[in-house]
C-alpha positions in Angstrom: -22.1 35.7 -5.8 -25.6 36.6 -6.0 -25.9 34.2 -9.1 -24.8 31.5 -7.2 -27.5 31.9 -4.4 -30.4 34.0 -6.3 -32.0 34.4 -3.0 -29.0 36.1 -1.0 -28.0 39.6 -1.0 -24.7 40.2 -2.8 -21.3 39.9 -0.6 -18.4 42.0 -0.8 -15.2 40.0 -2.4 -11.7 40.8 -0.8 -9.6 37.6 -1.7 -9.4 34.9 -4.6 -9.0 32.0 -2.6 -8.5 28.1 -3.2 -11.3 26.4 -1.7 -10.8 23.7 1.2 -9.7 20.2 1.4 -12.5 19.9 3.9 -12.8 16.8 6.2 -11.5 13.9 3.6 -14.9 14.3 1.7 -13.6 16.9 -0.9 -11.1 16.2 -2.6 -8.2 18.0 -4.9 -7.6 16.6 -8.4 -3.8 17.1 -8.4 -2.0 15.6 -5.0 1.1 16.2 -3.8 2.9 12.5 -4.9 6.0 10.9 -6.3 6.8 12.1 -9.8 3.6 13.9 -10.0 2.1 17.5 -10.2 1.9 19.4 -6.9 -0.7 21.3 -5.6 -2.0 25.0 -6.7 -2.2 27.8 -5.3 -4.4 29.9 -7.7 -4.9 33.8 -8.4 -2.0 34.8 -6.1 -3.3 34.1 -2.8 -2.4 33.1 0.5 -0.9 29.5 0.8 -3.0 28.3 3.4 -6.6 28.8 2.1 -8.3 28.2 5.7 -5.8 32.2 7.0 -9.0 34.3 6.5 -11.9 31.7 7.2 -13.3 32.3 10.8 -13.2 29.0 12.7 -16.8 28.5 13.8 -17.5 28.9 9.9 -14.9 26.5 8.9 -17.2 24.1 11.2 -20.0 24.6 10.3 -19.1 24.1 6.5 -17.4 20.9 7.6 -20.3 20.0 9.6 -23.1 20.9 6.0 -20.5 18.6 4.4 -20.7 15.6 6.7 -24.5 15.7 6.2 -24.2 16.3 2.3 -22.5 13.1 2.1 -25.2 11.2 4.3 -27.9 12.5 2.3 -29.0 15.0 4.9 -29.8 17.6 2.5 -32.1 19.8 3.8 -30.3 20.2 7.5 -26.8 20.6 5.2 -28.7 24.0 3.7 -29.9 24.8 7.1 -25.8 24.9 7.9 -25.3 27.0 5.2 -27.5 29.3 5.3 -26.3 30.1 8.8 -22.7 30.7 7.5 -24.5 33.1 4.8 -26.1 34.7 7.8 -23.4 35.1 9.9 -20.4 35.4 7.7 -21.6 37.7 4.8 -18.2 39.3 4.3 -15.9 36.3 4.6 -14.5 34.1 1.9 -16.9 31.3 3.6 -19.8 32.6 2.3 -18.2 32.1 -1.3 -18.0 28.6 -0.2 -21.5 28.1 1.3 -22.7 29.3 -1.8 -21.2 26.9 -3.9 -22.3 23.8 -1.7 -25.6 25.3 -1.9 -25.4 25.3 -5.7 -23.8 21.3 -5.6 -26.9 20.9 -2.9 -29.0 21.4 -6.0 -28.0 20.1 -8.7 -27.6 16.6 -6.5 -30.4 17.0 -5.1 -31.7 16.9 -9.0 -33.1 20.6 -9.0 -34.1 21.9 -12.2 -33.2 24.3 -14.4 -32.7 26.8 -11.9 -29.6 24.8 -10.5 -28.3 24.4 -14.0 -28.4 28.4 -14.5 -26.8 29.0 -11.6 -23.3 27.0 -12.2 -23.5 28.2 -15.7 -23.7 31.9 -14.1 -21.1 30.8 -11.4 -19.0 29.2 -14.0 -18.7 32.6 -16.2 -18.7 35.2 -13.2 -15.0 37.0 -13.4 -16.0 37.9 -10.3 -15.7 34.9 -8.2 -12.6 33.0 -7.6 -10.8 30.8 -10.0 -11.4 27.7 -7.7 -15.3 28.8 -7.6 -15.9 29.1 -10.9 -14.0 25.9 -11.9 -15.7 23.8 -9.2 -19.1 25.1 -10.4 -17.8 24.4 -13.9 -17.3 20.9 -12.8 -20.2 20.1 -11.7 -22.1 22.3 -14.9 -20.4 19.4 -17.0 -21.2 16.0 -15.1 -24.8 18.0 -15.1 -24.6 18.5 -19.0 -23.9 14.3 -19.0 -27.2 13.6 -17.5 -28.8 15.9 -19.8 -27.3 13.7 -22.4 -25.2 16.4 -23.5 -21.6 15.0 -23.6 -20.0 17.2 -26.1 -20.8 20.2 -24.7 -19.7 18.9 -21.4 -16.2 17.7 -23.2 -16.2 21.8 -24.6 -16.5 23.1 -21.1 -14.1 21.2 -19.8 -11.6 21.6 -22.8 -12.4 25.2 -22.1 -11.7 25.5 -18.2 -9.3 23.5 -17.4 -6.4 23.7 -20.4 -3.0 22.6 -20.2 -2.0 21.6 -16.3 -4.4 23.0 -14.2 -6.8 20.0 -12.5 -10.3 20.3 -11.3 -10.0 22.5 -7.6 -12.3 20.7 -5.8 -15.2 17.9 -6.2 -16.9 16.2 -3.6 -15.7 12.8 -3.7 -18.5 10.9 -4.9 -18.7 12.9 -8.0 -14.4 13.1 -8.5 -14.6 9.9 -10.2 -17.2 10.4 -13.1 -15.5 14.0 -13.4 -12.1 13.1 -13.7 -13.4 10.1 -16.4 -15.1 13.3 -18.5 -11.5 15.4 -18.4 -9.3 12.4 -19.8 -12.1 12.5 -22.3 -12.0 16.5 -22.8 -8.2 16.6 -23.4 -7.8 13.3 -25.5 -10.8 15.8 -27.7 -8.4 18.4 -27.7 -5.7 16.1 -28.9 -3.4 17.0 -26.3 -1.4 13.9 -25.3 0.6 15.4 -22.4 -2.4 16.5 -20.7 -4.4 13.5 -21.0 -1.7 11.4 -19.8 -2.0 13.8 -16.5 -5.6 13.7 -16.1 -5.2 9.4 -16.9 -2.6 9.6 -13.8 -4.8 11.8 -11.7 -7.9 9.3 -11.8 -5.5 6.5 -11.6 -4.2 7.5 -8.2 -8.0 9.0 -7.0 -9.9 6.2 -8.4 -11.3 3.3 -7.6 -10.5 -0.3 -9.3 -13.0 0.5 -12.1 -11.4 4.2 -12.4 -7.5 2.5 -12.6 -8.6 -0.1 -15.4 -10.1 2.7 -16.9 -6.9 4.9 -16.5 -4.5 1.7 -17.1 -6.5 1.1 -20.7 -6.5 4.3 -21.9 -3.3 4.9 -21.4 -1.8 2.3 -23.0 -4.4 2.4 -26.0 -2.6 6.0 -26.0 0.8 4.9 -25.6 0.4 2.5 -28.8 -0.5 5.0 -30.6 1.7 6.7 -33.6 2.9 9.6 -31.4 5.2 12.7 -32.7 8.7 11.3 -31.6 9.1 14.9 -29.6 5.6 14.3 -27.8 7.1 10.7 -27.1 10.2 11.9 -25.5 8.4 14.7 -23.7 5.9 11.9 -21.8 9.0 9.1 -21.5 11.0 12.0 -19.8 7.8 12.6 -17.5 9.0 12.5 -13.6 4.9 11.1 -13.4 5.2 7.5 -12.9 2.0 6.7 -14.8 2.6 9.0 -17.8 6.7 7.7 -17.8 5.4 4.1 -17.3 2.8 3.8 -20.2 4.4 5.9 -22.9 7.6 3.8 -22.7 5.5 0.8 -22.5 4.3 2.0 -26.0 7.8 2.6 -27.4 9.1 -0.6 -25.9 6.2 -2.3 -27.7 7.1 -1.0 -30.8 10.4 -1.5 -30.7 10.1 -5.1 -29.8 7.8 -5.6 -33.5 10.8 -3.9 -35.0 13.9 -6.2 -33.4 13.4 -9.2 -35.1 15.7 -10.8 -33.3 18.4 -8.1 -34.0 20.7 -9.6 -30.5 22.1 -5.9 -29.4 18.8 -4.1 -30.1 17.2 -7.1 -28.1 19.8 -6.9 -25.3 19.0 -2.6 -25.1 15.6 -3.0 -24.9 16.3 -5.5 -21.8 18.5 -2.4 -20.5 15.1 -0.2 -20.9 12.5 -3.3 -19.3 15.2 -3.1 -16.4 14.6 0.9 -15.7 11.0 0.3 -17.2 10.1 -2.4 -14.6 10.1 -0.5 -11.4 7.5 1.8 -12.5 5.6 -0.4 -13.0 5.5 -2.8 -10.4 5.3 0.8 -8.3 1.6 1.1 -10.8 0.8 -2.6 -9.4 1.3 -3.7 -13.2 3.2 -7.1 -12.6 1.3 -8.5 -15.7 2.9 -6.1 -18.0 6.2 -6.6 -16.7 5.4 -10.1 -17.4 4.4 -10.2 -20.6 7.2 -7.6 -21.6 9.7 -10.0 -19.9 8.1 -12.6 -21.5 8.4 -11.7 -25.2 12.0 -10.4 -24.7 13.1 -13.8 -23.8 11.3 -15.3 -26.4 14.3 -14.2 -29.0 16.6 -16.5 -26.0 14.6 -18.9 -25.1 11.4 -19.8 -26.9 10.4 -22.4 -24.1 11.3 -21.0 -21.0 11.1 -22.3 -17.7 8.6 -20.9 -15.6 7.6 -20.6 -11.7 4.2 -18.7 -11.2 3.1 -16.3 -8.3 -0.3 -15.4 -7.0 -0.4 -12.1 -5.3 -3.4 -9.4 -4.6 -2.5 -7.1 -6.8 -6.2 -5.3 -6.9 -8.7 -5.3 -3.8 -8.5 -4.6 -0.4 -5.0 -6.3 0.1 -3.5 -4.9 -2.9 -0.6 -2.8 -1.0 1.0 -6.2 0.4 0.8 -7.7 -2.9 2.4 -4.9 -4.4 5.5 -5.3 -1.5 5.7 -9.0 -2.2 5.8 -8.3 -5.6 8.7 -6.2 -5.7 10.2 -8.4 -3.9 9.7 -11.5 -6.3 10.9 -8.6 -9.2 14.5 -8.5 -6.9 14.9 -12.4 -6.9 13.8 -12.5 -10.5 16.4 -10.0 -12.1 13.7 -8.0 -13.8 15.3 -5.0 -13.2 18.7 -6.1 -15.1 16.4 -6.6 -17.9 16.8 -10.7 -17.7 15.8 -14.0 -16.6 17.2 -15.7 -13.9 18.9 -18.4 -15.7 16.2 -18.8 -18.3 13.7 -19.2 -15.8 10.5 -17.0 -16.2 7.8 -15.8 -13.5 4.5 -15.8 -14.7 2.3 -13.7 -12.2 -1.8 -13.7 -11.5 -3.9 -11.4 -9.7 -5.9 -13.4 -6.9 -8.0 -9.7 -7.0 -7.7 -10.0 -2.7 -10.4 -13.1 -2.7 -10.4 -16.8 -2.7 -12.0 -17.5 -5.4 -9.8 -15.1 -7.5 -6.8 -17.3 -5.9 -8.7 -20.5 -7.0 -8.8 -19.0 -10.5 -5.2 -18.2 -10.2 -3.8 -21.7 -9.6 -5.4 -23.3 -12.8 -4.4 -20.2 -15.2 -0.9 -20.1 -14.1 -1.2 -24.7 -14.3 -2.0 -24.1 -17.7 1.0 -22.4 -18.6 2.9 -24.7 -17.2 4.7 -23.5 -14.5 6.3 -25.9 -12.2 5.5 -24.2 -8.8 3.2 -21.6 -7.7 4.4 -18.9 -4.8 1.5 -17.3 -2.3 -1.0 -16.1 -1.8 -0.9 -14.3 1.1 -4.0 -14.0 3.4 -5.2 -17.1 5.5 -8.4 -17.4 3.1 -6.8 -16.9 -0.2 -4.3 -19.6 0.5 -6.7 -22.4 1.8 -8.6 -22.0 -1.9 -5.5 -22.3 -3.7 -4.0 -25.0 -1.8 -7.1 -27.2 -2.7 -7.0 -26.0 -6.7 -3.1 -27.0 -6.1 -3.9 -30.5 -4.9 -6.4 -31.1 -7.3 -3.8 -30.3 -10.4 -0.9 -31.6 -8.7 0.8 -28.2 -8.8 3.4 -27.8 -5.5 2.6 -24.5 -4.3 4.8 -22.7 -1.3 1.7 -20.4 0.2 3.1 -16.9 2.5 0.0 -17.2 4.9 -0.1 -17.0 8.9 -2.2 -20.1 9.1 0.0 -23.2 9.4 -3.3 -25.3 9.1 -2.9 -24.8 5.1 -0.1 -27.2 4.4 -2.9 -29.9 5.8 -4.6 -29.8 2.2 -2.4 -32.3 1.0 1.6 -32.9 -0.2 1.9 -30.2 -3.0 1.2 -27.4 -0.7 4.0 -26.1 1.9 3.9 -22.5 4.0 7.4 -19.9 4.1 6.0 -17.1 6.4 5.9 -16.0 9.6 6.1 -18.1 12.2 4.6 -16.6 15.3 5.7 -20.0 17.4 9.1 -19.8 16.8 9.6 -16.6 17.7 8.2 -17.2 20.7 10.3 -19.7 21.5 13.0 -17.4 21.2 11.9 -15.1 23.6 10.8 -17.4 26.3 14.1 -19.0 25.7 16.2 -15.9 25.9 13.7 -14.9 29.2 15.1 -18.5 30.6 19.1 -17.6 30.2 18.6 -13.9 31.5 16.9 -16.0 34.9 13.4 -13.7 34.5 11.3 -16.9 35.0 8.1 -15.0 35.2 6.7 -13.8 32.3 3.8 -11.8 31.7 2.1 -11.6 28.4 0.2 -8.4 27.0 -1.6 -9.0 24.0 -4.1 -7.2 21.3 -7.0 -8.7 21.6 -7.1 -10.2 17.8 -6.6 -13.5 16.0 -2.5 -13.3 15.9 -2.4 -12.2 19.2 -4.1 -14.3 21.2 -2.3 -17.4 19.4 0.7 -15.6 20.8 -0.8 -15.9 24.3 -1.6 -19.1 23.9 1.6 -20.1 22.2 3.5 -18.6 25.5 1.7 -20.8 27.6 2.4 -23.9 25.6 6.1 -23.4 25.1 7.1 -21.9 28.6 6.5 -25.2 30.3 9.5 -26.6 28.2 11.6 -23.9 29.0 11.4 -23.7 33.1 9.4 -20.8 33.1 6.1 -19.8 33.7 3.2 -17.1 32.2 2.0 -15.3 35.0 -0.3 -13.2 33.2 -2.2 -13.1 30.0 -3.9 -9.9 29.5 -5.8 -9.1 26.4 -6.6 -5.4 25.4 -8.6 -3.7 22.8 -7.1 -2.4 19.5 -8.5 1.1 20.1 -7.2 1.2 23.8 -5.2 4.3 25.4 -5.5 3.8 28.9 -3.1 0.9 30.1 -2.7 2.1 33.6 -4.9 -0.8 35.2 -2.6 -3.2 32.7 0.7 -1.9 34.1 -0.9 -2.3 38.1 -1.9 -6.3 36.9 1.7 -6.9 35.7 3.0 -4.9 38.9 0.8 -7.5 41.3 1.9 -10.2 39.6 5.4 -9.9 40.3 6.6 -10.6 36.5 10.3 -10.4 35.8 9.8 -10.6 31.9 6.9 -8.8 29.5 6.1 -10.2 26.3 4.1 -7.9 24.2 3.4 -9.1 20.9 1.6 -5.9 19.0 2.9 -2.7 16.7 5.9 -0.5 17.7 2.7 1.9 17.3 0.8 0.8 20.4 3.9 -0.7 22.1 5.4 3.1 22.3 1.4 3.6 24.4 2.2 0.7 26.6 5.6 0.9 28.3 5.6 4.6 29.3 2.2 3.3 32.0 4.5 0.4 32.9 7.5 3.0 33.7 4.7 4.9 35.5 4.7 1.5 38.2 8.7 1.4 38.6 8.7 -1.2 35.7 11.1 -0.5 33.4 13.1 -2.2 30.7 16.6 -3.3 31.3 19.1 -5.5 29.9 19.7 -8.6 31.4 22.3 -8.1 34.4 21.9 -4.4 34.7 20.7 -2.6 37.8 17.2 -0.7 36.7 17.6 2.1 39.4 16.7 3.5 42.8 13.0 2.3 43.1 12.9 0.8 39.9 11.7 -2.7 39.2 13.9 -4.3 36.7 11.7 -6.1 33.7 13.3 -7.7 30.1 11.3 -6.6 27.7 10.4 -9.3 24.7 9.1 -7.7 21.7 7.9 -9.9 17.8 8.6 -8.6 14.6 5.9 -6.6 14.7 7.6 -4.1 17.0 9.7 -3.0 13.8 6.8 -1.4 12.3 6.0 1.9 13.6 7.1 4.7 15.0 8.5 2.8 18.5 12.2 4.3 18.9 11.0 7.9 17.5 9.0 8.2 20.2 9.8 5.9 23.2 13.4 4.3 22.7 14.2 5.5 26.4 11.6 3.3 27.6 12.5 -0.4 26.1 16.5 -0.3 26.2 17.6 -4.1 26.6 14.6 -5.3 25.2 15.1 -8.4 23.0 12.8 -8.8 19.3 12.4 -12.3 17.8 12.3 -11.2 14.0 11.4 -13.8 11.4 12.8 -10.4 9.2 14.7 -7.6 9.5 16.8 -6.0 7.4 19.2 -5.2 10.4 20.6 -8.1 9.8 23.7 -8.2 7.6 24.1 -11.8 6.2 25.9 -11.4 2.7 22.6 -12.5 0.9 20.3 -10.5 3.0 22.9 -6.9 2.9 22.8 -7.3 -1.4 18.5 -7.9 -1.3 18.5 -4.7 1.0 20.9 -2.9 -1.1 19.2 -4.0 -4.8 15.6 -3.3 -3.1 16.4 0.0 -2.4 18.2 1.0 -4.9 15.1 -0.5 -7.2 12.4 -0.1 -5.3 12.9 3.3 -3.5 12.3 1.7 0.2 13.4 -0.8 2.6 11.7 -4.4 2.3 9.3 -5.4 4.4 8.1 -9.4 5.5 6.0 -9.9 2.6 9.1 -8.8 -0.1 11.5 -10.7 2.2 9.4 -14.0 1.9 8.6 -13.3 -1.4 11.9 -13.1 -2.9 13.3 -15.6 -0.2 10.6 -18.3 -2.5 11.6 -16.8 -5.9 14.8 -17.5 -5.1 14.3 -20.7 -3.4 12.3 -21.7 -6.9 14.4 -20.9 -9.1 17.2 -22.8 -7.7 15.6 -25.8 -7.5 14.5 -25.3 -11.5 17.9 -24.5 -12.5 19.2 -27.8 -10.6 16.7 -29.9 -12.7 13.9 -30.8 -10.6 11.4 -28.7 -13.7 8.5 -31.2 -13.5 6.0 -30.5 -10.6 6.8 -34.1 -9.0 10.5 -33.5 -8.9 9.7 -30.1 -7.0 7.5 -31.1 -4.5 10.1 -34.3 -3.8 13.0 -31.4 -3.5 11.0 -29.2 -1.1 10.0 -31.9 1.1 13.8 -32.7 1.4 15.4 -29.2 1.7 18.0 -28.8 3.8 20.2 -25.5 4.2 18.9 -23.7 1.5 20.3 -20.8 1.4 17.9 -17.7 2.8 18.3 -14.2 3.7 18.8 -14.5 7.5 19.6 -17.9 7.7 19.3 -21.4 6.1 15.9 -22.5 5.2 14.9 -26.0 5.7 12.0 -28.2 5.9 10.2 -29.5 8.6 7.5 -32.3 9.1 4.7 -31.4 7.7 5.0 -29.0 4.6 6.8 -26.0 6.6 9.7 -24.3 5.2 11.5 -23.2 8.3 13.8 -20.1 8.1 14.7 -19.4 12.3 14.4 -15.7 13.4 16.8 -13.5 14.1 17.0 -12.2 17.5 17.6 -8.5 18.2 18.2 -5.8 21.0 17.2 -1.9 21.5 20.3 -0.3 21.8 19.8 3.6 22.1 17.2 4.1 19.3 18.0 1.3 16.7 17.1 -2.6 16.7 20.6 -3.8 16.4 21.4 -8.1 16.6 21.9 -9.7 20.1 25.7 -8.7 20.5 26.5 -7.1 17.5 29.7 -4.4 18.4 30.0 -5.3 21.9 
């Protein structure tokens, strides 16, 4: 210990320990995930490496590493030298000593900060997690010193085979994690460095999964042992699975030749292949696999394109749509949908990446585009769409979008008809007055708004229009408002999260959700409760189902809602993607599908598609018949549902 802090007296050791997860800002190497390693718990010692940490010294090392990652150096060493103080005997001080050490060497100390990882890094005496952590930080230190082999050696040398880096602060995790892939591919393991490769793919940032996403395919492609193949293709890690039989599907494809069954196995092996991969946010590769398979078919295929965020800030909903286009394309069954290919580009969560988008995906002829998604990205590729003459069916909230001209047209959520919906079913159930509760953001006051609009059609009237604050917990004054204002209906157009916060202050005045022609009890204020499809997400019936029984939800999707087509996408999502769609997969296959039905009917030139969609009439969608209306919208009617115990169930369904 006393190596690690020359100045400090030596403490007693009486547990190996692992050190800390501590406050988000250190970080383990190996995560607990799907298909991939778990984490250790090293040298034998208790599971939970906080048991024999006092809890004023667990806060004050939290506290030193809050200020280490603002740059506060000098008042994080006044924090741990207070732990050293106060905790000599406890495994704390192990780790006060080791932030000290990181202290330095980021701090750019000299060679005394170098000496002291070394000494850390070979001290039997310290815990496994110590040493390695000091180890870690010994190499990226060796790096700067323009020593990069003997940082590779190190490594090679202190974490073999499985075992991942214990713990780096999470600025340095990157650059460290870059160095191991480097260390093992040295070592010519090619197990391990496919699991360091799928560590820094899932830690990393966009530059650390290109990294990840290049190397292992350069490794993939290249002339593995067939047992070392196997091995990594039988991997339950998705990353290691995915890119190894990427490799062998590669090579196997330059060996066909057009051979018909070895061409229709492989489509058997894209089909398992293809989930993986759309689960890494590769779409491209599933492309371009998909596109040289049917190549031996079909060497002009038809084509529809898509633009989704596949990297960025957005790229979890473009990785839901996606799967969802992968459904209504038949990737997984390892074919076209009747010759008709989907070529995909990243819009990389901007505008101009959209813009970008649009005139790659026009020159390889595709005959309609499908997205993108957000408001911003939409509006720059409806105007590249114009421009080319390219009909593109954009999955946006704003319906302004379709006003850039007759190519473009919108298949989303429409917050308008839904409320039309509710106000409507608020009419029929007699509760004429209708307050509205609102988050206080974009969607939500266009909800307000659109309440006030459509009510006066319907022969009922908005009372109230309170807006609230994301971030708020207190809705007692809300509840009194609605209360006072006498309102017979609530519309509350917000998360099943913050909806579950709301009504129990609304029960608190005697206003309670019922269904329409029940009695709400002695003292109780009877209210219908009108909910968007935004109530589906979140944790609303797990935690306060007793509280909005009767309530009716306007949902542009659900997948509650058994319709032939909409029961098999459910079924085949599942089954392919591992999860239940959400809106952007519904919409997203509901415009693959749309697509590549108008294709197969013969409308392949761009002109012929933007007559057909400006004509469409009962398309078939997942909920119900899709059809379009003035103006370039593709209109698909919600579904309406009703809480019934603790599950959204449709208006009437089993009584």
């Amino acid at each position: 210990m006393a190596l690690l802090n020359p100045t400090r007296r030596p403490v007693t050791r009486r547990w190996p320990i692992t050190l800390l997860l501590l406050s988000g800002l250190l970080l383990s190497a190996c995560p607990v995930r799907q298909g991939g390693p778990s984490e250790h718990v090293e040298g034998g010692g208790p599971s939970d490496p906080d048991a024999d940490v006092p809890p004023e010294a667990l806060a004050e090392l939290e506290q030193a590493l809050s200020l280490m990652e603002e740059g506060a150096l000098d008042a994080a060493q006044r924090k741990l030298e207070r732990v050293l103080a106060q905790h000599p005997d406890s495994p704390a001080s192990e780790r006060a000593a080791l932030l000290q050490a990181v202290i330095q060497v980021r701090g750019g100390g000299g060679p005394e900060a170098t000496q002291a990882l070394r000494a850390a890094a070979e001290d039997d005496d310290l815990s496994l997690s110590v040493r390695r952590t000091a180890a870690a930080y010994l190499a990226l230190r060796q790096v700067q010193a323009r020593d990069r082999d003997g940082a590779l050696e190190l490594l090679r040398e202190l974490y073999p085979g499985n075992t991942p880096p214990t713990l780096v602060a999470e600025a340095d995790r990157q650059p460290l994690l870059m160095l191991l892939v480097d260390a093992r591919r040295a070592e010519g393991d090619p197990q391990a460095t496919f699991e360091a490769l799928s560590w820094l793919y899932q830690l990393g940032d966009a530059r650390g999964r290109e990294f990840a996403r290049g190397r292992g395919l350069a490794l993939a492609r290249t002339d593995l042992d067939p047992d070392v193949r196997e091995r990594l293709m039988g991997s339950p890690d998705d990353f290691t699975r995915g890119y190894a039989s990427v490799g062998h599907l590669e090579a196997e494809l330059e060996a066909a030749d057009g051979d018909g069954e070895r061409v229709q196995a492989l489509r058997a092996a894209l089909a398992e292949l293809a989930p993986i991969l759309a689960r890494l946010n590769d779409g491209q590769l599933i492309d371009a696999l998909e596109t040289r398979l049917g190549a031996f078919s079909d060497p002009t295929p038809l084509r529809i394109g898509a633009l989704l965020p596949l990297s960025g800030s957005d790229r979890r909903v473009g990785q839901r749509a996606l799967g969802g286009l992968l459904v209504a394309q038949g990737a997984f069954r390892g074919s076209a949908q009747g010759g008709v290919t989907l070529a995909i580009e990243d819009t990389s969560s901007s505008a101009r990446g959209a813009a970008s988008g649009v005139k790659a995906l026009a020159a390889q002829g595709v005959s309609v585009i499908i997205g993108p998604l957000s408001n911003a990205e939409a509006m720059a590729a409806a105007r590249e769409a114009e421009s080319l003459g390219v009909p593109l069916v954009a999955m946006n909230l704003d319906r302004s979008v379709t006003e850039a001209g007759p190519h473009t047209f919108r298949l989303f959520l429409d917050s308008r008809r839904e409320v039309e919906v509710l106000l409507g079913e608020a009419a029929r159930a007699g509760a004429r007055r209708v307050a509205v509760l609102y988050p206080d953001v974009p969607l939500g006051r266009d909800v307000a708004s659109q309440a006030r609009e459509v009510a006066e059609g319907l022969g009922v009237s908005v009372v109230e229009a309170i807006g609230y604050k994301t971030s708020a917990t207190d809705f007692s004054k809300l509840a009194r408002e609605v209360r006072a204002a006498k309102a017979s209906a609530v519309l509350v157009p917000d998360v099943g999260t913050r909806v579950s916060l709301i009504m129990p202050y609304l029960a608190a005045e005697q206003l309670w959700c019922t269904p329409p022609g029940q009695d709400a009890g002695e003292g109780r204020r009877a209210l219908l409760c009108l909910g968007t499809v935004t109530w589906l997400e979140g944790s609303l019936l797990t935690r306060t189902a007793s509280y909005v029984q009767g309530a009716r939800v306007a949902a542009s999707y659900a997948t509650q809602v058994q319709t032939p087509e909409n029961a098999r996408f459910v079924r085949l999502h599942r089954a392919w993607m591992g999860e239940d769609p959400d809106l952007f997969a519904a919409y997203a296959y509901t415009a693959a599908a749309l697509a590549q039905a108008l294709v197969r009917q013969g409308h392949t030139d761009r002109l012929a598609v933007r007559g057909a969609l400006s004509r469409l009439q009962g398309a078939p969608g997942l909920l119900s018949d899709v059809t379009s209306a003035p103006g370039g919208e593709l209109v698909q009617p919600p579904a309406l549902l009703e809480v019934r115990d603790e599950a959204f169930v449709p208006l009437g369904e089993g009584r």
